[in-house]
C-alpha positions, 0 to 999 in steps of 0.5 A: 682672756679672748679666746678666738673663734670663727666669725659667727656667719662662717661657723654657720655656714659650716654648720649648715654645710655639714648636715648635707649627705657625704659632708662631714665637718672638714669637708664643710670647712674647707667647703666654707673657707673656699668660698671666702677665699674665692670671688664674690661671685661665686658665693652669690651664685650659690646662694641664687641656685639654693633659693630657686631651688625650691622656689622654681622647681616641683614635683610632678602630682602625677609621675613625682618627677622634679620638674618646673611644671606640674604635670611635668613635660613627660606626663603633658607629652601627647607622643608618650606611650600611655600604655606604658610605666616605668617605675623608678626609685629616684629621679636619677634613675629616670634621667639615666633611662632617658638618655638611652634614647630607647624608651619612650612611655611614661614614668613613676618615681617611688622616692626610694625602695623598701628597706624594713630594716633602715625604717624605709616602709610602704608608707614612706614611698610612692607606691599608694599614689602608684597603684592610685594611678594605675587603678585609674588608668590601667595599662598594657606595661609596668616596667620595674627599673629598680636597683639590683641590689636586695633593698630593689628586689623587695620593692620590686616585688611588692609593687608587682604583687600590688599592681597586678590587677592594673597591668597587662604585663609586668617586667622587670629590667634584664640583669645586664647590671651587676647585682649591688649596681644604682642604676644612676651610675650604669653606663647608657649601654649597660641600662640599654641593654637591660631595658631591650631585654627585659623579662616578665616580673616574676 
């Protein structure tokens, strides 16, 4: 006797679906079923954006900011505040700085913080081409903008006690955020406000 399954490009699509962050297997399901049920269109759009997702974008060999040009246009921006670095853990975070409209240096992007315990070391982040960078071209302000929860501190901490030597001053944002807060999800007032007070990294 048949048994009945999916059609074999559906089960793979879920297949695939379901190893993206946050999506479990139902998920995919109705994921992939919605696309079947919807027009054409929508599914060859999909496919489109996944395929120039890697084939028009970078990361920047400089700050590791995702761009379409390397160096990124921040970096290649002659206006930019050279003497200035704002290190962040993931793109996010940088976006969410440059829609304040109130900073107006250079950035670096870590790629994540430490976290000893989820297998996260100094290896695994962009702090070696960080103090690489900075050995090269010292300046007058390294600005930590780390989360505020405790995976931030520890990394804060440590790329303060590895840049010291390569920067004037080191500050840190000013706890206008609520401790356990990504600074992707504060609020263009909130990330404002902690970046206008932020205090030397001790």
């Amino acid at each position: 006797m048949t048994r009945m399954s999916l059609p074999a490009p559906v089960a793979r699509l879920i297949e695939e679906l379901s190893r993206l962050p946050g999506i479990g297997p139902r998920t995919a399901q109705r994921l992939a079923f919605h696309l079947l049920r919807s027009a054409p269109e929508l599914a060859q759009n999909l496919a489109t954006a996944l395929q120039n997702l890697h084939l028009q974008t970078v990361w920047c060999s400089r700050c590791f900011n995702l761009s379409e040009q390397d160096p990124c246009p921040v970096c290649e921006d002659p206006e930019r505040d050279q003497d200035r670095i704002c290190v962040v853990e993931e793109p996010l975070d940088l976006l969410a700085i440059e829609r304040t409209g109130l900073y107006a240096g250079l950035y670096h992007v870590l790629h994540g913080s430490l976290s000893p315990l989820e297998g996260r070391n100094v290896e695994d982040v962009k702090i070696a081409e960080l103090v690489e960078r900075l050995r090269a071209r010292p300046v007058e302000e390294l600005i930590l903008a780390m989360d505020a929860d405790h995976e931030g501190d520890t990394t804060a901490s440590y790329v303060a006690q590895v840049s010291a030597a390569f920067a004037s001053r080191i500050t840190r944002l000013a706890r206008g955020l609520p401790t356990g807060a990504d600074l992707e999800y504060a609020d263009e007032s909130t990330i404002a406000s902690a970046l206008q007070g932020r205090q030397d990294s001790s």
